[in-house]
N, CA, C and O atoms as CSV, one atom per row, in Angstrom:
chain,resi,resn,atom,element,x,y,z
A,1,UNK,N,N,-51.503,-10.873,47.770
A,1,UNK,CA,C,-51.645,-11.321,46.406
A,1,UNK,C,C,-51.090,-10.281,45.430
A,1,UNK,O,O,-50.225,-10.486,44.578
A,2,UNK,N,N,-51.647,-9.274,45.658
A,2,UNK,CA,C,-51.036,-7.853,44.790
A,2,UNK,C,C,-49.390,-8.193,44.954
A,2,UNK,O,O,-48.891,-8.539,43.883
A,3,UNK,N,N,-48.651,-8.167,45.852
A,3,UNK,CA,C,-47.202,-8.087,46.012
A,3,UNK,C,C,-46.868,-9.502,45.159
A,3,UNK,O,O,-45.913,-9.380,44.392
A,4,UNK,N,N,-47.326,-10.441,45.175
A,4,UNK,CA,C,-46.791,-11.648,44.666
A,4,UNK,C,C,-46.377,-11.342,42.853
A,4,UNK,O,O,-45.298,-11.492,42.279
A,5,UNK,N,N,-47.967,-10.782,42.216
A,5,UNK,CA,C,-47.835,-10.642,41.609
A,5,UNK,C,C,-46.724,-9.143,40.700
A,5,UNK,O,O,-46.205,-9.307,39.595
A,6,UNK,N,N,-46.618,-7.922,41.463
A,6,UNK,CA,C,-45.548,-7.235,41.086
A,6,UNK,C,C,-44.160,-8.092,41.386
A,6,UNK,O,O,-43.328,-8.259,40.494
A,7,UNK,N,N,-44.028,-8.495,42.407
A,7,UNK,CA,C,-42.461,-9.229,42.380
A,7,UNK,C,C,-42.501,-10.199,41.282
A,7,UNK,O,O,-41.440,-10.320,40.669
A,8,UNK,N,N,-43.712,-11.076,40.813
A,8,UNK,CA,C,-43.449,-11.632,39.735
A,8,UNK,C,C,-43.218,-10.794,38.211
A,8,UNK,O,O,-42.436,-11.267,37.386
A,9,UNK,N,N,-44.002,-9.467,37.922
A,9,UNK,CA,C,-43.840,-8.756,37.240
A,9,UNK,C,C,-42.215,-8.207,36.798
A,9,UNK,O,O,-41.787,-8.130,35.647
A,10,UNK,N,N,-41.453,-7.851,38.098
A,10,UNK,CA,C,-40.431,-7.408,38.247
A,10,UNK,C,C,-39.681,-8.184,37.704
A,10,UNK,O,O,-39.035,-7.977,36.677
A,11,UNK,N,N,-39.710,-9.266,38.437
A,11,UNK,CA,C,-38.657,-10.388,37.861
A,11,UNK,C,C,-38.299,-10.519,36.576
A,11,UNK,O,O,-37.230,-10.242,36.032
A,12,UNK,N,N,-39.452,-11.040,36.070
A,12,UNK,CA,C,-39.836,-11.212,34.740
A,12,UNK,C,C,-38.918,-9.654,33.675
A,12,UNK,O,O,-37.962,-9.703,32.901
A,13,UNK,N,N,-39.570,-8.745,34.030
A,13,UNK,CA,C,-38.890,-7.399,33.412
A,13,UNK,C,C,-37.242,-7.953,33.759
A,13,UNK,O,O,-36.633,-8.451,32.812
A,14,UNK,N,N,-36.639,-7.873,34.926
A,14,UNK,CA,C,-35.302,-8.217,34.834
A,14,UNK,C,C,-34.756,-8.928,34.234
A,14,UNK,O,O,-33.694,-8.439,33.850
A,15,UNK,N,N,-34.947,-10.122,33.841
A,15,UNK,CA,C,-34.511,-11.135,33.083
A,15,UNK,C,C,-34.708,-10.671,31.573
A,15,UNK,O,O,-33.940,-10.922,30.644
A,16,UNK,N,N,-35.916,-9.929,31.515
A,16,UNK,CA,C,-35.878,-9.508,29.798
A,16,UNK,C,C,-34.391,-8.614,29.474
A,16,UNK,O,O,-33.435,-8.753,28.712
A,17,UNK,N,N,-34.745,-7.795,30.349
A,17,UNK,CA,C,-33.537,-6.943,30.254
A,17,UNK,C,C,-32.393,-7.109,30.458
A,17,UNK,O,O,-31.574,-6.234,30.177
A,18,UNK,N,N,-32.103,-8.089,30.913
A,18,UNK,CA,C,-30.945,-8.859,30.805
A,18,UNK,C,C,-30.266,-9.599,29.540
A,18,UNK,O,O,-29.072,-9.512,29.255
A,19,UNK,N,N,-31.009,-10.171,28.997
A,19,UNK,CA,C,-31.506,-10.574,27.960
A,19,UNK,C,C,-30.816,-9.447,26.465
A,19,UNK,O,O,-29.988,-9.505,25.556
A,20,UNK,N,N,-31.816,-8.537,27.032
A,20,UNK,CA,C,-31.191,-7.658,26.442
A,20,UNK,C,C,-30.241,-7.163,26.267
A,20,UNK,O,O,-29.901,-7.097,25.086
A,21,UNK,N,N,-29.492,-6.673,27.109
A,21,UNK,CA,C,-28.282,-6.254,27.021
A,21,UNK,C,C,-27.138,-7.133,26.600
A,21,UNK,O,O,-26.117,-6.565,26.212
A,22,UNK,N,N,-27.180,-8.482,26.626
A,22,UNK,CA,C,-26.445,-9.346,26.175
A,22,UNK,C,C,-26.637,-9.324,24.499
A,22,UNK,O,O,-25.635,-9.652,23.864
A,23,UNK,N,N,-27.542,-9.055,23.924
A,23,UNK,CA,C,-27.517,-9.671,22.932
A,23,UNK,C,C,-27.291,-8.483,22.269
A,23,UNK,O,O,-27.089,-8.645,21.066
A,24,UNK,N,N,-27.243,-6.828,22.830
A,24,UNK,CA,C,-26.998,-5.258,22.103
A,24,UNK,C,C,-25.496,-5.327,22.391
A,24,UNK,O,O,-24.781,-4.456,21.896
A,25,UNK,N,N,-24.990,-6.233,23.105
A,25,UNK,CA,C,-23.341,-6.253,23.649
A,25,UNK,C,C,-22.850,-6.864,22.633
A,25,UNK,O,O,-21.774,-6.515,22.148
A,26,UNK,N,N,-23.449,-7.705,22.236
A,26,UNK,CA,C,-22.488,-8.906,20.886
A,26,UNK,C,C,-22.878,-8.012,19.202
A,26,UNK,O,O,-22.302,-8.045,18.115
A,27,UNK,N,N,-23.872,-7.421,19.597
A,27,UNK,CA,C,-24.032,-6.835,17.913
A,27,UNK,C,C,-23.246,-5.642,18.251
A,27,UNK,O,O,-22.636,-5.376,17.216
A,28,UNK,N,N,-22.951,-4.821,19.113
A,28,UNK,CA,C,-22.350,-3.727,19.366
A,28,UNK,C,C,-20.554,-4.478,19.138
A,28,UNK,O,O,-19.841,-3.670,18.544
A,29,UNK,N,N,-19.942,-5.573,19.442
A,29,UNK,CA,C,-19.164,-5.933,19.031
A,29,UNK,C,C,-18.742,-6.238,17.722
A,29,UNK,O,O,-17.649,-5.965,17.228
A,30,UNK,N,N,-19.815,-6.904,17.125
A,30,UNK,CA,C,-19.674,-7.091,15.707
A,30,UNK,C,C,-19.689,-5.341,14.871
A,30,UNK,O,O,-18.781,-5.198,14.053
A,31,UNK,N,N,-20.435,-4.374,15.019
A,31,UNK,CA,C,-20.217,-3.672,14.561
A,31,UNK,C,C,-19.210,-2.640,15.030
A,31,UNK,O,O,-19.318,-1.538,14.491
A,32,UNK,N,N,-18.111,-2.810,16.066
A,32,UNK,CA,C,-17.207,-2.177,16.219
A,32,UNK,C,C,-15.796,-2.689,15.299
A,32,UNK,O,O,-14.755,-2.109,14.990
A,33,UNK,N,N,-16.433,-4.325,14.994
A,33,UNK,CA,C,-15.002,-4.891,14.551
A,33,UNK,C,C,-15.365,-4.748,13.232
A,33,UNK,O,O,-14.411,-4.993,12.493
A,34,UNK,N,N,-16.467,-4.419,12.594
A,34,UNK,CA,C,-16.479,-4.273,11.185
A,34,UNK,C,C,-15.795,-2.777,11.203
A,34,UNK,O,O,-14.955,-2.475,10.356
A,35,UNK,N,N,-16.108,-2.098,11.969
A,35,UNK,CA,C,-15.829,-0.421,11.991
A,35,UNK,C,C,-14.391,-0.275,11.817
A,35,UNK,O,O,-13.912,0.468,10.961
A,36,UNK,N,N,-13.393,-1.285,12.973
A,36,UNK,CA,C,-11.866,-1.185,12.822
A,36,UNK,C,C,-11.646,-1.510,11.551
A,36,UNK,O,O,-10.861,-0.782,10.944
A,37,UNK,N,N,-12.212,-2.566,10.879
A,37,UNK,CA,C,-11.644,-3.593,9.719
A,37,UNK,C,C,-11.976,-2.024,8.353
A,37,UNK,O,O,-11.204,-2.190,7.408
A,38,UNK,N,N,-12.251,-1.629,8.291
A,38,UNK,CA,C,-13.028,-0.193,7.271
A,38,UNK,C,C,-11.669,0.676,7.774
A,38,UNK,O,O,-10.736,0.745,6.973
A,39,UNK,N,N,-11.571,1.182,8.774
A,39,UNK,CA,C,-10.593,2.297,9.529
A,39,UNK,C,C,-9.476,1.639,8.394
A,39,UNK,O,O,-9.157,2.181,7.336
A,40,UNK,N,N,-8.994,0.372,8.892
A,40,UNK,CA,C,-7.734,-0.234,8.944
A,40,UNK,C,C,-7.640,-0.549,7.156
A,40,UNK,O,O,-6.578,-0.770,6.575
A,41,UNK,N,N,-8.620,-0.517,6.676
A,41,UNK,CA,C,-8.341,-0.684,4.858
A,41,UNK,C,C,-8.278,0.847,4.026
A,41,UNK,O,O,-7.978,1.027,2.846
A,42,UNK,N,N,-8.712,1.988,5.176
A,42,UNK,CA,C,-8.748,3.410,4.153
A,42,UNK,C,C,-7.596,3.604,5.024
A,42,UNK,O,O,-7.082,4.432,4.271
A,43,UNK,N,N,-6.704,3.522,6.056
A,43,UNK,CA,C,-5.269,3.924,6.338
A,43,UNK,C,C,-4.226,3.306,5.575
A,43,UNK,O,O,-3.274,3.939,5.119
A,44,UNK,N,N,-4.470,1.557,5.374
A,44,UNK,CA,C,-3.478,0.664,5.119
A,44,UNK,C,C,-3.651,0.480,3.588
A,44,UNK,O,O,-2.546,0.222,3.111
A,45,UNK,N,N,-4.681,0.518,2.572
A,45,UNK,CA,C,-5.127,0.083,1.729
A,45,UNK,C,C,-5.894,-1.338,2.001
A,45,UNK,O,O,-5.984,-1.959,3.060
A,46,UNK,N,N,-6.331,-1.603,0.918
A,46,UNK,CA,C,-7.265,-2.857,1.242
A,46,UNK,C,C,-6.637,-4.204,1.743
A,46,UNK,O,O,-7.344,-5.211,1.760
A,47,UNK,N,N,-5.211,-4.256,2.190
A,47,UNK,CA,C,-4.652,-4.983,2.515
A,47,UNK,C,C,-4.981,-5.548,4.256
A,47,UNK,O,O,-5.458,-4.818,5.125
A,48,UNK,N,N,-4.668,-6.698,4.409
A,48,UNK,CA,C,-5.450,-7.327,5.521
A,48,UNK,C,C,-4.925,-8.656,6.534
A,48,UNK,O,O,-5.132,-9.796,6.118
A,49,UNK,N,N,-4.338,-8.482,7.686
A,49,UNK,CA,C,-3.845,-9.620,8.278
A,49,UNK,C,C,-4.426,-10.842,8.919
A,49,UNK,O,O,-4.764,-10.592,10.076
A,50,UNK,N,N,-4.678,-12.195,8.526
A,50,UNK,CA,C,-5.465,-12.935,8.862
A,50,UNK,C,C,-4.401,-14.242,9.039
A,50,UNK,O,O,-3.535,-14.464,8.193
A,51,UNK,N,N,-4.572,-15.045,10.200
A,51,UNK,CA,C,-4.216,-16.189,10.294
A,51,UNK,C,C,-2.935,-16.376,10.567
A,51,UNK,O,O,-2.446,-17.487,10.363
A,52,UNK,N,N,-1.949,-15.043,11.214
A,52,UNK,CA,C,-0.505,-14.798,11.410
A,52,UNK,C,C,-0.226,-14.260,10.125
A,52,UNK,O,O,0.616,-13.410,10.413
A,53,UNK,N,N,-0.364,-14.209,9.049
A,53,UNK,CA,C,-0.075,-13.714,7.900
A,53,UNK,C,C,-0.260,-12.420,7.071
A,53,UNK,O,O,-1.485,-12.311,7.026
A,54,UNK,N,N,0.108,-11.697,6.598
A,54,UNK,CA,C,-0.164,-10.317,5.583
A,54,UNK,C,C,-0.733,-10.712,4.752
A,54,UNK,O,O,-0.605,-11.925,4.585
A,55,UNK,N,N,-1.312,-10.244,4.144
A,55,UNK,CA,C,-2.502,-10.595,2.509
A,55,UNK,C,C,-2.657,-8.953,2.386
A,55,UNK,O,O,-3.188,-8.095,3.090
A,56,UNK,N,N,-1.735,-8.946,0.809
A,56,UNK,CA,C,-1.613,-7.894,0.230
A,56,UNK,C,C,-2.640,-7.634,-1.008
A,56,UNK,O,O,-2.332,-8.104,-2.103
A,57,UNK,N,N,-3.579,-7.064,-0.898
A,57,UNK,CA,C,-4.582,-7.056,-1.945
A,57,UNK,C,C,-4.215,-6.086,-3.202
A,57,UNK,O,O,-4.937,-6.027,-4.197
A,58,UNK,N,N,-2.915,-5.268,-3.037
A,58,UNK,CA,C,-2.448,-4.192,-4.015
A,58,UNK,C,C,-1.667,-4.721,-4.728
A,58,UNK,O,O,-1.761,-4.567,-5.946
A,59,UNK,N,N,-0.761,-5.427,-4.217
A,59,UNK,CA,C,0.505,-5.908,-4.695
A,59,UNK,C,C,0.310,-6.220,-6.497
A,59,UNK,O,O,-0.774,-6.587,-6.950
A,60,UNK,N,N,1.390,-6.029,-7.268
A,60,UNK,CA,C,1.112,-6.863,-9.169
A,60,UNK,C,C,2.232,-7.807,-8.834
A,60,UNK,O,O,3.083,-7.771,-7.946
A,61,UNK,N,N,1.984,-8.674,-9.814
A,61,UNK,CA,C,2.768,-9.492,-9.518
A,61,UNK,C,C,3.324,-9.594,-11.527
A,61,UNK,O,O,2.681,-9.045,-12.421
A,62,UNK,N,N,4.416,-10.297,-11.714
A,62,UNK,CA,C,4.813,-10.583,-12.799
A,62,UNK,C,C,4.145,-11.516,-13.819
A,62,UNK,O,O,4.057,-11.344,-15.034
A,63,UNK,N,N,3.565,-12.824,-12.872
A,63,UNK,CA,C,2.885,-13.451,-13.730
A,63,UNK,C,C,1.959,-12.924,-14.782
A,63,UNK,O,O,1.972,-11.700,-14.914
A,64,UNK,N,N,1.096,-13.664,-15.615
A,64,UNK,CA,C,0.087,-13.112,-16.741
A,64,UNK,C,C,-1.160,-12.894,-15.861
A,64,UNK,O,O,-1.756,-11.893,-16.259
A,65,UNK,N,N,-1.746,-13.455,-14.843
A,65,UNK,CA,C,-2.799,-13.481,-13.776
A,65,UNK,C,C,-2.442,-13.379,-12.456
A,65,UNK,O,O,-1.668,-14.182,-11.935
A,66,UNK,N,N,-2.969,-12.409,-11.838
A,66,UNK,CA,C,-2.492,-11.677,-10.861
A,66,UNK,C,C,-3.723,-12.749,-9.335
A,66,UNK,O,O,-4.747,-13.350,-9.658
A,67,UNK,N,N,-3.425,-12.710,-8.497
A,67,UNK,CA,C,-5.031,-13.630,-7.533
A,67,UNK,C,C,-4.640,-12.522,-6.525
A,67,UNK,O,O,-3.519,-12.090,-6.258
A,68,UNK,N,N,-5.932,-12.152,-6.003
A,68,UNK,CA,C,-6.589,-11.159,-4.952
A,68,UNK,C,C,-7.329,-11.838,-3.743
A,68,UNK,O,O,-8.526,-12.103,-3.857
A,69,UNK,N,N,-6.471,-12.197,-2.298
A,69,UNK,CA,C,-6.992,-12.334,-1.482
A,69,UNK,C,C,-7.838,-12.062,-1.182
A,69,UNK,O,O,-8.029,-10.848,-1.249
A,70,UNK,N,N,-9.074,-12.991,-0.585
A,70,UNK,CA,C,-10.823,-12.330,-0.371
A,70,UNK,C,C,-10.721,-12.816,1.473
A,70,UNK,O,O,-10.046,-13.832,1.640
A,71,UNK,N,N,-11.177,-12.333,2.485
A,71,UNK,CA,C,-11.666,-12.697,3.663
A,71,UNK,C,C,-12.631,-13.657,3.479
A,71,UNK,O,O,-12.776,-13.247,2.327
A,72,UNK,N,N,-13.583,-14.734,3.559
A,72,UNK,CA,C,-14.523,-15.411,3.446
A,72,UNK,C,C,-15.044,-15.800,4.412
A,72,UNK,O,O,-14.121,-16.044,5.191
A,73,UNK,N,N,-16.589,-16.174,5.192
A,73,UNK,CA,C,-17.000,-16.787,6.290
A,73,UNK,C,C,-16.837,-17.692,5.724
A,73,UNK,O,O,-16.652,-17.699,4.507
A,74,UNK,N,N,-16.875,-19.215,6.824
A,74,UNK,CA,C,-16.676,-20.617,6.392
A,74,UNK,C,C,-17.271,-21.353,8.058
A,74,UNK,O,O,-17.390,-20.802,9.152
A,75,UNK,N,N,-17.519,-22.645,7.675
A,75,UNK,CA,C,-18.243,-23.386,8.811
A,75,UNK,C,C,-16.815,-24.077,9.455
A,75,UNK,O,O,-15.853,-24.345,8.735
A,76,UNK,N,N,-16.832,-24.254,10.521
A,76,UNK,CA,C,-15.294,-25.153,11.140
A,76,UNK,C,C,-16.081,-26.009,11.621
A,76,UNK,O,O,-17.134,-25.673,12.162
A,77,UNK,N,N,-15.583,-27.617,11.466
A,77,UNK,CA,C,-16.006,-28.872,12.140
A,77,UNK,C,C,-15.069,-28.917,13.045
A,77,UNK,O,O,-14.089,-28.236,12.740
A,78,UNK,N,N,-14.974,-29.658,14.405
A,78,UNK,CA,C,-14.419,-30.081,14.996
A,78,UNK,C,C,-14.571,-31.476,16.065
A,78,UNK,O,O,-15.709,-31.665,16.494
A,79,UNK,N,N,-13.753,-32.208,16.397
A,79,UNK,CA,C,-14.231,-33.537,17.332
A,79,UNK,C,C,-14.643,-34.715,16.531
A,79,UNK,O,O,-14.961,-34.670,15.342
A,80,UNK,N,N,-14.613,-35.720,17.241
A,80,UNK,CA,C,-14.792,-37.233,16.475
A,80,UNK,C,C,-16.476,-37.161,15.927
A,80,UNK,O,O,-17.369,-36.476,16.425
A,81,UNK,N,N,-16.600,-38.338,14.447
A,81,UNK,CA,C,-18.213,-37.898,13.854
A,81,UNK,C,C,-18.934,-38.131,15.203
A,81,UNK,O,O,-19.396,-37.010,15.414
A,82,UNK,N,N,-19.233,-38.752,16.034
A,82,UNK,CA,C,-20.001,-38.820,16.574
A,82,UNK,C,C,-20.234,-37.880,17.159
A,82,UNK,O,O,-21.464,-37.842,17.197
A,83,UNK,N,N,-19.691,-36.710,17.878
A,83,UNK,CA,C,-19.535,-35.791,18.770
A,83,UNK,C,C,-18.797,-34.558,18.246
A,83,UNK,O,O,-17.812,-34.065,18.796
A,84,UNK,N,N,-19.569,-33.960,16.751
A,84,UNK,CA,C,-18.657,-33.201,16.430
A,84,UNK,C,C,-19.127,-31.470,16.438
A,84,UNK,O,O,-20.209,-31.326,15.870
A,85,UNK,N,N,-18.900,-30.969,16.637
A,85,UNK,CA,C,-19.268,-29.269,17.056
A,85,UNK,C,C,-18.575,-28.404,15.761
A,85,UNK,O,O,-17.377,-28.330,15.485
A,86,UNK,N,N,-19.657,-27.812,15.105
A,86,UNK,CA,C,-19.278,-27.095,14.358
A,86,UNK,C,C,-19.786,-25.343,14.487
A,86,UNK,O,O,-20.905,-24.937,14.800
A,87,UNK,N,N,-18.990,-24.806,14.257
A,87,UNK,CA,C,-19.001,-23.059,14.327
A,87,UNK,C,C,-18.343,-22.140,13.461
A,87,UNK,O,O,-17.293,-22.463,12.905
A,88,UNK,N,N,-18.989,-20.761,13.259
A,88,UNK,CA,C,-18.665,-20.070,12.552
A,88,UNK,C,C,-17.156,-19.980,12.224
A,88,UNK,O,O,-16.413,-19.985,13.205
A,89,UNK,N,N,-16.805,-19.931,11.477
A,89,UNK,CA,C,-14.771,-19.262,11.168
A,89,UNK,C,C,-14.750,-18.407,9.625
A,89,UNK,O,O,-15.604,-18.056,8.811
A,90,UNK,N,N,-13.708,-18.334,9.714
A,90,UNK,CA,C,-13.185,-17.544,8.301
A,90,UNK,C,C,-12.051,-17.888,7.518
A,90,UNK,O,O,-11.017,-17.956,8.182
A,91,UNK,N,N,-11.938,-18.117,6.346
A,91,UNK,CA,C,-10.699,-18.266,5.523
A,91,UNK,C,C,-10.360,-16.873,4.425
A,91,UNK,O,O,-11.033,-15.869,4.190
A,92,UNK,N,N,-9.382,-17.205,4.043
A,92,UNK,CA,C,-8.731,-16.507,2.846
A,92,UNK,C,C,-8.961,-17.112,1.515
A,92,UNK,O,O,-8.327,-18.163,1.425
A,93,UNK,N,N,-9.589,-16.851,0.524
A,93,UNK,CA,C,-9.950,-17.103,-0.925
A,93,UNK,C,C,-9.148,-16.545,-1.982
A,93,UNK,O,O,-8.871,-15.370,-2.223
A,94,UNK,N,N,-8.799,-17.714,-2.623
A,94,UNK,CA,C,-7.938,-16.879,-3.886
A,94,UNK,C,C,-8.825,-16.190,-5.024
A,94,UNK,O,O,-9.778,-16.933,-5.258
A,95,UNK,N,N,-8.850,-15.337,-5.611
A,95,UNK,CA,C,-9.633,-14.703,-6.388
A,95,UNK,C,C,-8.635,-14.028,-7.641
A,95,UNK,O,O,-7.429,-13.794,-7.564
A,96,UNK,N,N,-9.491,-13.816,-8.730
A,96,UNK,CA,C,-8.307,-13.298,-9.636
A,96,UNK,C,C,-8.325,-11.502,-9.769
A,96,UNK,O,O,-9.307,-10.831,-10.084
A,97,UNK,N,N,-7.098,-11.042,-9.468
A,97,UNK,CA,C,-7.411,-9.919,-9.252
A,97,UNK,C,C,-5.584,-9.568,-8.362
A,97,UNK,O,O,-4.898,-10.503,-7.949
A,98,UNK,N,N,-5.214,-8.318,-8.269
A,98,UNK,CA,C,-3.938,-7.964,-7.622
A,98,UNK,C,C,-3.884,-8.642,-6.213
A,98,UNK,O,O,-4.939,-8.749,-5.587
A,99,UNK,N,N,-2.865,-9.045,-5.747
A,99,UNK,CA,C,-2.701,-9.459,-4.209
A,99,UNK,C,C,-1.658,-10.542,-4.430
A,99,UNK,O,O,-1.284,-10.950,-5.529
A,100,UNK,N,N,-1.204,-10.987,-3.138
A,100,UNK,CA,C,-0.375,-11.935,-3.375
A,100,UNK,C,C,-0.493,-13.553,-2.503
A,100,UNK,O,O,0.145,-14.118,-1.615
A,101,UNK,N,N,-1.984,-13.930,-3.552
A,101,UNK,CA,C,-2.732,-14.801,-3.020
A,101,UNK,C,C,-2.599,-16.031,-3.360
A,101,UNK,O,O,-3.753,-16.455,-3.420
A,102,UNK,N,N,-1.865,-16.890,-3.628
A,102,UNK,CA,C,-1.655,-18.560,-4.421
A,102,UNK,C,C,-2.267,-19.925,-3.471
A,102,UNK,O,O,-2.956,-20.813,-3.972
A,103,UNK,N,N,-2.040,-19.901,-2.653
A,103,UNK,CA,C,-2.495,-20.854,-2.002
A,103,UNK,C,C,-3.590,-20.379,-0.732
A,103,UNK,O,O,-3.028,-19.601,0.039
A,104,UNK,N,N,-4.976,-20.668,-0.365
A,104,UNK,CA,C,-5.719,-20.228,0.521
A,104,UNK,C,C,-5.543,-20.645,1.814
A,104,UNK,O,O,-4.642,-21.441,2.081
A,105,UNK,N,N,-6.399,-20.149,2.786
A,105,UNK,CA,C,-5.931,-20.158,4.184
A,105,UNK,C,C,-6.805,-21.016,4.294
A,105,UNK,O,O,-7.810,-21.176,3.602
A,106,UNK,N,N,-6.193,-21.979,5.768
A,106,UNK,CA,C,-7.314,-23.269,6.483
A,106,UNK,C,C,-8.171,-22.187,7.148
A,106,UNK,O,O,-7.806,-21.041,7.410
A,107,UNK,N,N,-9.748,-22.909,7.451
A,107,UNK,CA,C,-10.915,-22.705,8.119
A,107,UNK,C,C,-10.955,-22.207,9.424
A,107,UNK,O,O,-11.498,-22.963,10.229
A,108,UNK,N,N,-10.483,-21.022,9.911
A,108,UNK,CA,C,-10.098,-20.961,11.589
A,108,UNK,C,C,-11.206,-20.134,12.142
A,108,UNK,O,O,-12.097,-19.738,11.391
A,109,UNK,N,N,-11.203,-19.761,13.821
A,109,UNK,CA,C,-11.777,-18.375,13.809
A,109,UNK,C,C,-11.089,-17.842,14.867
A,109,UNK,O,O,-11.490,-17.186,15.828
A,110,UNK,N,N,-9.886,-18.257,14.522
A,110,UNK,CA,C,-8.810,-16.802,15.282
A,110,UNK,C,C,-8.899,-15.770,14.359
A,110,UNK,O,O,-8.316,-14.706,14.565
């Protein structure tokens, strides 16, 4: 009876810890890619590649109002209404401000 119950003990601990480590693996990701994205704006300036494209946040432009590319989270739908799956993504926002931002980016999460 004693043994039943440590192997059940054990188990139990393994799976927590399993558990664990999965979920210190994905925040340890997220905060490595915020870490590059910081690196990559005090080398490059605040400028930023998203969606195959450059987005220049320095750039002036001639016009009288200048628009400043923003990164944005955004929800992505996908699949027919009945069966449709939606998940995190990101776009590009026009904002007013230096950059060379006129038209915004579709909803992706490449």
């Amino acid at each position: 009876m004693k043994t039943n119950k440590f192997l059940f003990i054990t188990i139990i601990t393994c799976i927590l810890s399993g558990i664990n480590i999965c979920v210190n693996t994905n925040s340890t990701k997220k905060n490595s890619d915020l870490l590059l994205e910081n690196i990559n704006a005090i080398a490059y300036g605040e400028s930023f590649s998203w969606d195959g494209k450059e987005w220049d946040t320095e750039e002036n432009h001639w016009l009288g109002s200048d628009w400043k590319p923003v990164l944005v989270k955004c929800t992505v739908t996908t699949g027919p209404s009945f069966w449709q799956e939606t998940y995190e993504g990101q776009k590009v926002t026009c904002n007013n401000g230096n950059g060379n931002c006129l038209i915004e980016s579709a909803c992706t999460n490449s």
